[in-house]
C-alpha positions as CSV (number, residue, x, y, z in Angstrom):
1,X,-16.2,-17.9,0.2
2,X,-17.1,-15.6,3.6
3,X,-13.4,-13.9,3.4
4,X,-14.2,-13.3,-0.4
5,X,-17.3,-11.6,0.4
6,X,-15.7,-9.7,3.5
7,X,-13.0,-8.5,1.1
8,X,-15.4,-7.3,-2.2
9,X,-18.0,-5.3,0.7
10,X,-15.4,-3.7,2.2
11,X,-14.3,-0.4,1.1
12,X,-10.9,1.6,0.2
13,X,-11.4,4.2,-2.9
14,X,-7.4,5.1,-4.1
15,X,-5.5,6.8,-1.0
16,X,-8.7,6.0,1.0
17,X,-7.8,2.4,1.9
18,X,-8.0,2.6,5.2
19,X,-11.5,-0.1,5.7
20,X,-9.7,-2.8,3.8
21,X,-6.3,-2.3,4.8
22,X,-7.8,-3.3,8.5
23,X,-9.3,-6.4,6.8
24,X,-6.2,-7.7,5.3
25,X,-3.8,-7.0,8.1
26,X,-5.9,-9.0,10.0
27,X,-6.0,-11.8,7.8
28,X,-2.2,-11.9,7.4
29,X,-1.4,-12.0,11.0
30,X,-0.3,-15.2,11.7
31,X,0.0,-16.1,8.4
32,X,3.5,-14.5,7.7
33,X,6.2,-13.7,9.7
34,X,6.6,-10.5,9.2
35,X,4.0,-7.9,8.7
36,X,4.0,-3.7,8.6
37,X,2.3,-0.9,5.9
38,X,4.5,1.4,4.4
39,X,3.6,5.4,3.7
40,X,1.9,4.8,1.1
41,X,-0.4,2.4,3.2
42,X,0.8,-1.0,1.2
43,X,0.5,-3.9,3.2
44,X,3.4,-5.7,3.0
45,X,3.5,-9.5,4.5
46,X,6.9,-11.5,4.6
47,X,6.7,-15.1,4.5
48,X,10.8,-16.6,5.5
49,X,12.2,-19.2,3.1
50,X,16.1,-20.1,2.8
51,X,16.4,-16.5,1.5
52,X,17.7,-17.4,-2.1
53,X,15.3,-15.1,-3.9
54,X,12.4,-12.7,-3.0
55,X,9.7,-13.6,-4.8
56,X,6.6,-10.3,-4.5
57,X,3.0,-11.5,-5.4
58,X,1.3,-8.3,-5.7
59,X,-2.5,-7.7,-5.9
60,X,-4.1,-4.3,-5.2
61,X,-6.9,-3.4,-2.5
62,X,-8.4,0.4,-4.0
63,X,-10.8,0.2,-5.7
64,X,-13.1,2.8,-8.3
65,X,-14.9,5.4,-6.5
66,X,-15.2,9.0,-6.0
67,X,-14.3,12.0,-4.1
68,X,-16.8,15.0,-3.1
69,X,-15.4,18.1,-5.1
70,X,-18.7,20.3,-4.5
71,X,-21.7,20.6,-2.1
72,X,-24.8,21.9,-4.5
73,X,-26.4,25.1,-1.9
74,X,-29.7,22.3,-2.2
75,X,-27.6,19.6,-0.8
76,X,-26.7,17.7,-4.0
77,X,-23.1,16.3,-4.1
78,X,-20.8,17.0,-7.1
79,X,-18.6,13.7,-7.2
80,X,-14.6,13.6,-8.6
81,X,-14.0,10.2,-10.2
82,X,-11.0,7.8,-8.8
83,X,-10.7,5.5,-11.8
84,X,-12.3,4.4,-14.7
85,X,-15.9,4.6,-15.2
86,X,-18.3,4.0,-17.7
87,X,-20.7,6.5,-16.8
88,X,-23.9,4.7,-17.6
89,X,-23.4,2.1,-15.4
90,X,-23.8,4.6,-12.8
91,X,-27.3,5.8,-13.5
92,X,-29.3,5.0,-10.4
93,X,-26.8,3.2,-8.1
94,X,-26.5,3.0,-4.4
95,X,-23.3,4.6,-2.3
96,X,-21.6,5.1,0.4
97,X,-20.8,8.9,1.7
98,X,-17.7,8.3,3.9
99,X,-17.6,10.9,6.4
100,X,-15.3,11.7,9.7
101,X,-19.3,11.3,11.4
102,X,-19.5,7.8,9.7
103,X,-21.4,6.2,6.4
104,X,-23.9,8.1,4.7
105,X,-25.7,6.3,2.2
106,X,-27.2,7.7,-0.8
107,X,-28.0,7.5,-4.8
108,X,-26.7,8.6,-7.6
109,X,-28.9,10.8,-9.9
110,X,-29.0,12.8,-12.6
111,X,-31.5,14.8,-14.5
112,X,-35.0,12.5,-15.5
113,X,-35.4,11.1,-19.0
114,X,-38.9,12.5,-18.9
115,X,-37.7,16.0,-19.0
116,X,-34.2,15.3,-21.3
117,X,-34.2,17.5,-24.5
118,X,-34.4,15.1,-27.8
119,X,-30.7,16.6,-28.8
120,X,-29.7,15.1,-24.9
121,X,-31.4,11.9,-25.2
122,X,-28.8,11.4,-28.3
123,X,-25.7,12.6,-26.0
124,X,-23.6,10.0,-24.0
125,X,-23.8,10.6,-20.2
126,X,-21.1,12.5,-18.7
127,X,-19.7,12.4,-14.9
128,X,-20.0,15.9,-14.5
129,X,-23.6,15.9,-15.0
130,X,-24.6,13.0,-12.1
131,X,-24.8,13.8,-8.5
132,X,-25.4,12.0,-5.1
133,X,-28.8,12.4,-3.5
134,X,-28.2,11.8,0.3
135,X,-32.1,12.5,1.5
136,X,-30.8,15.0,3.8
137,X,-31.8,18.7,4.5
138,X,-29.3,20.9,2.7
139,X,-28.1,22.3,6.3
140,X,-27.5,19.1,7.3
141,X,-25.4,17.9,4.3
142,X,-23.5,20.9,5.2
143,X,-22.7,19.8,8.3
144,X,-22.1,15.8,8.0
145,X,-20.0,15.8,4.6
146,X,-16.6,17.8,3.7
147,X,-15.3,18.3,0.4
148,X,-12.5,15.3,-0.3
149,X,-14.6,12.9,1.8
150,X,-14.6,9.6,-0.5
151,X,-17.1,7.3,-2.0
152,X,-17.9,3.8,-2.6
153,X,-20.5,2.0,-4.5
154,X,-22.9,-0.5,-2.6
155,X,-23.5,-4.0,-3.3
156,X,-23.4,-6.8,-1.8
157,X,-21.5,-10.2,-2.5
158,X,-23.6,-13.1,-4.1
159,X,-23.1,-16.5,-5.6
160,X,-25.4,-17.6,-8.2
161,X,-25.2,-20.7,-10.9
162,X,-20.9,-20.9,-11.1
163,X,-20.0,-17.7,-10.1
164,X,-19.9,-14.8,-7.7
165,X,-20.8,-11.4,-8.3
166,X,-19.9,-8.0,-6.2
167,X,-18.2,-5.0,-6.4
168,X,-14.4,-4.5,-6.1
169,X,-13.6,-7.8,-7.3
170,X,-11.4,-6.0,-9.0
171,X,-9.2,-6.4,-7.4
172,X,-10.7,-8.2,-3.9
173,X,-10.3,-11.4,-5.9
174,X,-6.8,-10.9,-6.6
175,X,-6.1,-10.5,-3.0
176,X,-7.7,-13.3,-1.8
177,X,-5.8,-15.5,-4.3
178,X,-2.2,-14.4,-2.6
179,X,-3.5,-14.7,1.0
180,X,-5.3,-18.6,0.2
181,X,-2.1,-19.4,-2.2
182,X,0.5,-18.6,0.7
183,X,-2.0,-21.0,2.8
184,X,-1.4,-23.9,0.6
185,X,2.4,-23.7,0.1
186,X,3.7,-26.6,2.1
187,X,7.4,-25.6,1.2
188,X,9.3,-23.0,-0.5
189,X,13.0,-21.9,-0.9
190,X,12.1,-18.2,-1.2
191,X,11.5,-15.2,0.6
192,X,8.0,-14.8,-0.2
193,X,6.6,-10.7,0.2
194,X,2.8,-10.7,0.2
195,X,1.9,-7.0,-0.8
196,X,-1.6,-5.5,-0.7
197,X,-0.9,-2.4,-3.0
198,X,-2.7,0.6,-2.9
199,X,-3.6,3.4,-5.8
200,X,-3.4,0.8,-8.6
201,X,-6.0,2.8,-10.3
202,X,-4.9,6.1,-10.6
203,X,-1.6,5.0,-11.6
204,X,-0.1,1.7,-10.1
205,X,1.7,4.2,-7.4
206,X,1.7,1.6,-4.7
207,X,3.6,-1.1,-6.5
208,X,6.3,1.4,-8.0
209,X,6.8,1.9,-3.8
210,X,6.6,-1.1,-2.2
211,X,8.5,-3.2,-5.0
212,X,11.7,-0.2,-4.9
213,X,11.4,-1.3,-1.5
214,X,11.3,-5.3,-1.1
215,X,13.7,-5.3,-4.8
216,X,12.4,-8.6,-5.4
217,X,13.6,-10.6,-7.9
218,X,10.3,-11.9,-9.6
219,X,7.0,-10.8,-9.0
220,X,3.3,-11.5,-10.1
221,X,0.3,-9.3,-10.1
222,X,-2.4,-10.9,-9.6
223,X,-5.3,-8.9,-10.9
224,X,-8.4,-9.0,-13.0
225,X,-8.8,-9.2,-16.4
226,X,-11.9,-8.7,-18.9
227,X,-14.0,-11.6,-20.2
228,X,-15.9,-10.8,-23.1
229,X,-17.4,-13.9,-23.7
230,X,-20.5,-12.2,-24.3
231,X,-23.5,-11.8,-27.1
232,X,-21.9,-9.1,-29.9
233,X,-18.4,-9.9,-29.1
234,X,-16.6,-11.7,-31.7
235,X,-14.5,-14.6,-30.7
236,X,-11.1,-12.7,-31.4
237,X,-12.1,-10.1,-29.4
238,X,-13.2,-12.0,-25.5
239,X,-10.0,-12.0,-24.3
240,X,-10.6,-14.0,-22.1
241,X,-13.8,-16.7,-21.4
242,X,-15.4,-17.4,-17.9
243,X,-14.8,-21.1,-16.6
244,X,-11.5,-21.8,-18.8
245,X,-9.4,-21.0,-16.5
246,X,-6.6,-18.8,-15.1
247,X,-5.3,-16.6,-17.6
248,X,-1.3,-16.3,-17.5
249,X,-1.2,-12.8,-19.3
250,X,1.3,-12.1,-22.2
251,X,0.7,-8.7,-22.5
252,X,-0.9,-5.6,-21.8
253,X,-0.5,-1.7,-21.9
254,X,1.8,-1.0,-18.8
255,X,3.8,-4.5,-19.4
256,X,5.1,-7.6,-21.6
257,X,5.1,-10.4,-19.2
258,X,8.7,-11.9,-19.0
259,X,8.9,-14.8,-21.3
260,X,10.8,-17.1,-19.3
261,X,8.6,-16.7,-16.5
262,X,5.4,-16.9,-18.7
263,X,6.8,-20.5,-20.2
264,X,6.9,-21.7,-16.3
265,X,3.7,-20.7,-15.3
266,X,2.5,-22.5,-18.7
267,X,4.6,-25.7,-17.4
268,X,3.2,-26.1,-14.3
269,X,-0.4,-25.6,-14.9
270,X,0.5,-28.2,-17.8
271,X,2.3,-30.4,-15.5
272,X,-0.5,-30.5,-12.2
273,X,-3.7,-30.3,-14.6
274,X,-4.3,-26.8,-13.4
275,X,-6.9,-25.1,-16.5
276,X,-5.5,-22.0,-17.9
277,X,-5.4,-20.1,-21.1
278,X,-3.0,-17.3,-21.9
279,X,-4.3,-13.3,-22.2
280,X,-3.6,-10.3,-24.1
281,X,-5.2,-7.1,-23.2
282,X,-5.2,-4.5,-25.8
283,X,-6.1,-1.3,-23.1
284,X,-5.4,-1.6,-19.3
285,X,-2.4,-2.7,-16.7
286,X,-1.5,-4.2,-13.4
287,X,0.7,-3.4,-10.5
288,X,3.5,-5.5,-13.3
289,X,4.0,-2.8,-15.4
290,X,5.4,-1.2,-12.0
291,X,7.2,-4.0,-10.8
292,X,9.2,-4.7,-14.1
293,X,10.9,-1.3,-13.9
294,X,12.2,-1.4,-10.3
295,X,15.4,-0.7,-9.6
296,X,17.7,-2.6,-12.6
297,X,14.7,-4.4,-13.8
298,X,13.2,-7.3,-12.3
299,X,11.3,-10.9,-13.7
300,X,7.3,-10.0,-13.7
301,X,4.0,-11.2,-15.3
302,X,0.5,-11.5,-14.2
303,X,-2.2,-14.0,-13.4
304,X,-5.4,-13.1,-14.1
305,X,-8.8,-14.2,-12.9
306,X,-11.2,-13.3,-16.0
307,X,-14.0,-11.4,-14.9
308,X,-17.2,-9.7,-16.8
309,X,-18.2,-6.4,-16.3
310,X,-15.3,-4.9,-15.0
311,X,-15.8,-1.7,-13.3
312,X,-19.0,-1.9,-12.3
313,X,-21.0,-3.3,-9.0
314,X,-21.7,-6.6,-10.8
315,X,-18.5,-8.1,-11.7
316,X,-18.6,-11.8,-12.4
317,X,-15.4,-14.2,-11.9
318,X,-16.1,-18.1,-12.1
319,X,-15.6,-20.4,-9.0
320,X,-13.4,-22.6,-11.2
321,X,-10.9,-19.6,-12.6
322,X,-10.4,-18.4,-8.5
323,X,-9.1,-22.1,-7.5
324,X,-7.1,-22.7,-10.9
325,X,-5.4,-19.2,-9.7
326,X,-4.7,-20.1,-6.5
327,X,-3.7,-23.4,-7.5
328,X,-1.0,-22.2,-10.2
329,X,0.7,-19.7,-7.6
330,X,1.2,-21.9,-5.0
331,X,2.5,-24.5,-7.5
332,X,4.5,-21.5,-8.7
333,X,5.6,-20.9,-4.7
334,X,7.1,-24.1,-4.3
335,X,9.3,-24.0,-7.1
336,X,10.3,-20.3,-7.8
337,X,13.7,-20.6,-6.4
338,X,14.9,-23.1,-9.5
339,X,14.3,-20.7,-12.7
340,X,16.6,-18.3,-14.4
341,X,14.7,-15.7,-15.5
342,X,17.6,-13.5,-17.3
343,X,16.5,-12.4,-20.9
């Protein structure tokens, strides 16, 4: 899984893509037959069929991080979040300063336990109330770091028991899904637009772009999705469970997956053996809720790789839900040209 890991250490905060952008570009050359990023810095890869339909498979390269917003006079950094974040998962983690002068690393801290007031020891922990600890002299903070310069967290990729675990498989593992699917396609009718979309999580922005551009006529996200198959989680409420399979998704809060399109996928995993079980999300999107509303409408849905502790540095997807996913869209690849998906 070396491109895997390449793709969850590298780093690209939301407009800040720059570091994986590279990384993909250089994976697709070769790969597709057309290749070029857009001004919103999507990457988008054509792949020539017989031209009968475009078919966009979607997956998004920012991940969560920060920006600076202020420079304490003691050297401290004030941090802007770019994304979701559960702020106590953020209590003594590693990061990445990314400055014009290069990488600074640092910590994240916040005010010690030992000294927290009983009344803040009951309050939740707020973003505005951490800061990044660079272990520099104030005057040369100063110097290195600008206010806007982004942020990553640091981890590095693993693989333990059935799984893998990093940060920014959310949505690394989406991308490499598209780029080994469009490997294993050994024919298809379509045009098939590989797009690595940028600014998913501040607002799916890249996919409203890049699909008003390619106007396919389906498209699939392929993105994350929470398993909460978990101690203190009640069996109605997981979701989705680790090792089950792909998860074709049915809905979520930015979309309602097409249903002729969802039936398909359901088909064909039925029909080659591919494991799968079907998703609901009650809070969160992907680039589909985008993709739907472009132009006069078009065909979309997502596939999901289930994945524990989403938004944080230790996200867990199972070995077995990756290669169901990539099985299921290049099944999908092959025969996209032959469904009506017209409500």
């Amino acid at each position: 899984m070396e491109l895997l890991k390449r793709l969850s250490e590298a780093v690209g905060v939301p407009g800040h893509e720059e570091g994986i952008r590279a990384l993909v570009k250089e994976e697709l050359e070769g790969l597709v037959d057309e290749l070029r990023t857009d001004v919103l810095g999507n990457v988008i890869g054509l792949k020539r069929g017989k031209g009968q339909k475009r078919v966009m498979l979607a997956a998004h390269m920012d991940e969560i991080g920060f920006l600076v917003k202020h420079i304490e006079k003691e050297g401290f950094l004030r941090i802007e979040p770019l994304g979701g974040f559960d702020p106590r998962v953020l209590l003594a983690e590693r990061v990445l300063v990314h400055t014009r002068g290069g990488d600074l690393p640092g910590v994240v801290g916040s005010k010690p336990i030992h000294i927290l007031t009983e009344e803040e020891r009951k309050k939740p922990v707020e973003i505005k109330e951490l800061f990044i600890d660079l272990g520099l002299p104030a005057e040369e903070v100063k110097k290195a770091v600008r206010i806007g310069d982004s942020v990553t967290l640091q981890q590095e990729f693993t693989q333990f028991g059935e799984v893998v675990s990093g940060k920014a498989l959310d949505d690394r593992v989406g991308l490499y899904v598209i780029i080994e699917a469009l490997r294993r396609v050994k024919r298809h009718r379509c045009d098939v637009y590989l797009v690595a979309t940028t600014q998913e999580e501040v607002g799916l922005r890249g996919a409203h772009v890049s699909g008003f551009g390619i106007s396919p006529d389906i498209a699939i996200a392929v993105d994350v999705t929470l398993a909460c198959d978990v101690p203190g989680v009640s069996e109605a409420e997981q979701i989705t469970r680790l090792g089950q399979g792909t998860a074709i998704k049915l809905k979520d809060a930015a979309s309602i997956s097409n249903p002729r399109l969802v039936r398909r996928l359901v088909d064909l995993a039925e029909e080659k053996g591919i494991k799968y079980q079907l998703e609901i999300l009650p809070r969160g999107g992907t680039d589909a809720g985008a993709l739907q509303l472009t132009k006069e409408g078009v065909a979309a849905a997502t596939v999901s790789v289930p994945t524990r502790n989403v938004h944080t540095v230790v996200e867990v997807a199972h070995k077995g839900d990756i290669e169901a996913s990539i099985a299921l869209l290049a099944a999908f690849l092959e025969v996209a040209h032959e469904g009506d998906y017209t409500l």
